[in-house]
Wavefront OBJ file of the C-alpha trace (Angstrom):
o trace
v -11.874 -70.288 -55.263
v -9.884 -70.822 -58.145
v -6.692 -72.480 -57.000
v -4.792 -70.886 -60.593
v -6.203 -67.569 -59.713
v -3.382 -65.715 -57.791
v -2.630 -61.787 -57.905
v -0.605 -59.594 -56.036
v -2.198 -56.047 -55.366
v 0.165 -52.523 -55.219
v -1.535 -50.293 -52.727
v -0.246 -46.623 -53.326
v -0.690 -43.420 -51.095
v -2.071 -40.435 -53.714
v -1.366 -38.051 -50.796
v 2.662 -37.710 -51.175
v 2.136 -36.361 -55.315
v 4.954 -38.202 -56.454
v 6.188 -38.133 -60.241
v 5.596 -40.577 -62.572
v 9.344 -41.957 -62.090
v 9.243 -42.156 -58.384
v 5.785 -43.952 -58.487
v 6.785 -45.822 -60.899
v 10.068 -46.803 -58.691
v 8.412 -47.644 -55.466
v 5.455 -49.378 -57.129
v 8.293 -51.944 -58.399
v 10.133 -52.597 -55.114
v 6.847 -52.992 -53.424
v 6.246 -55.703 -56.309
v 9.814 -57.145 -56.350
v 9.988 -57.287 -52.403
v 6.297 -58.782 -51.314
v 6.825 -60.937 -53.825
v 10.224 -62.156 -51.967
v 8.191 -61.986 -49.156
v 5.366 -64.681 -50.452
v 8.249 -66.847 -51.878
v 9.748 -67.394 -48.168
v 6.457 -67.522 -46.946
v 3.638 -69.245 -49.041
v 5.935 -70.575 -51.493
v 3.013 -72.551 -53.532
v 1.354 -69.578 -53.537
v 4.574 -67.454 -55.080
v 4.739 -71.092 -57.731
v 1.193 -70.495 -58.509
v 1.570 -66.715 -59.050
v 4.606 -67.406 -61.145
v 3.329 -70.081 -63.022
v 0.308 -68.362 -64.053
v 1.700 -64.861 -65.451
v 2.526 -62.863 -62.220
v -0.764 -60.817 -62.450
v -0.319 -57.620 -60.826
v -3.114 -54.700 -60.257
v -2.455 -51.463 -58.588
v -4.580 -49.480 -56.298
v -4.889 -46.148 -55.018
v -5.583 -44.682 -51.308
v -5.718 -41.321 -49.692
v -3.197 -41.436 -46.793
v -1.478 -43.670 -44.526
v -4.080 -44.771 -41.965
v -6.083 -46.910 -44.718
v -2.487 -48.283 -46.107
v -2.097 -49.553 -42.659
v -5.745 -50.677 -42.041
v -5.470 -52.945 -45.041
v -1.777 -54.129 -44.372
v -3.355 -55.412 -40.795
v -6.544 -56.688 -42.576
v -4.059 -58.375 -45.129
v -1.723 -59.673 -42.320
v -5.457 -61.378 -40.911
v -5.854 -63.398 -43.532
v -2.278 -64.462 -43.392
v -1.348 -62.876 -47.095
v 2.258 -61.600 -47.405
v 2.855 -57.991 -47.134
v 5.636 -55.144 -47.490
v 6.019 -51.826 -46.544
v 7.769 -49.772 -48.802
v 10.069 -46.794 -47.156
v 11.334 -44.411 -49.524
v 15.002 -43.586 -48.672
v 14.938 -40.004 -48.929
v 17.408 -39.143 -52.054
v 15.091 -37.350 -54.287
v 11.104 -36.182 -54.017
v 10.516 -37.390 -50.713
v 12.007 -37.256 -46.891
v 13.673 -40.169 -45.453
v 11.044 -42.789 -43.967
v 7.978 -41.655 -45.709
v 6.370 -45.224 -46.252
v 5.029 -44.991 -49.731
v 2.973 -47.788 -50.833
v 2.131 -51.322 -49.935
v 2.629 -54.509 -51.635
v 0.260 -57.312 -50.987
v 0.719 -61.131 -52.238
v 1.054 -63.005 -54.272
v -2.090 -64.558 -53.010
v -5.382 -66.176 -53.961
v -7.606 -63.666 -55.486
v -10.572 -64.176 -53.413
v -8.328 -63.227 -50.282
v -7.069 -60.331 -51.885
v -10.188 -58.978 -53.126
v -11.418 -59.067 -49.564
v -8.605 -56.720 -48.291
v -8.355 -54.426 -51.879
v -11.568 -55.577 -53.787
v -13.477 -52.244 -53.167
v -10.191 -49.580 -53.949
v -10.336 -47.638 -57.299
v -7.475 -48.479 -59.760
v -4.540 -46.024 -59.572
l 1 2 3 4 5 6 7 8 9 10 11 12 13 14 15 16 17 18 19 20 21 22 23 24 25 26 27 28 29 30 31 32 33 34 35 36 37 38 39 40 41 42 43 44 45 46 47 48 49 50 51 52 53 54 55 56 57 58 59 60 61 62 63 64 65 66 67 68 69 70 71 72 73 74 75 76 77 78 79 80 81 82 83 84 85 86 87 88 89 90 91 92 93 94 95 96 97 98 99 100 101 102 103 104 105 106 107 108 109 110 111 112 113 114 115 116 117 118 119 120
């Protein structure tokens, strides 16, 4: 592995059909709070991230059940993780978990957890 390669990987549900804005919205706390996540957690790995551009790729799935398989397949491997639960104010009802953030972490763990998901 790499040790400068680190990533952190946006899993999103395609199911809900949310607008642009509200993707766009819970796409960026998933990044913001997995990324607070790492930095309590693996903080050389948050340094690394940081240091090296914050590289960031985003992911699509179908529903919830594979959002939690890889969250518990992430969790495995010991890479941070968040759950992102949409409020309720606008497109969507109160609790409906909307995507997944994943890392900062080493690529190769990543990619072992996301590596096979089509881009969003």
């Amino acid at each position: 592995m790499d040790v400068g390669d680190f990533k952190q990987v946006i899993v999103v549900r395609t199911d809900l059909r949310m607008g642009k804005g509200k993707l766009a919205a819970q796409v960026a706390h998933a990044a913001v709070s997995a990324a607070e996540v790492a930095r309590r957690e693996k903080p050389e790995w948050f340094r690394r991230w940081i240091e090296t551009g914050q590289k960031k790729i985003v992911v699509k799935v179908r529903g919830l059940e594979e959002l939690f398989s890889l969250r518990r397949a992430a969790e495995e491997l010991g890479i941070p993780t968040f759950l992102v639960v949409d409020a309720g104010f606008t497109q969507l009802k109160p609790g409906t978990i909307t995507c997944l953030g994943l890392g900062p972490a080493p690529s190769e763990l990543l990619d072992k957890v996301t590596g096979g998901l089509p881009l969003l």
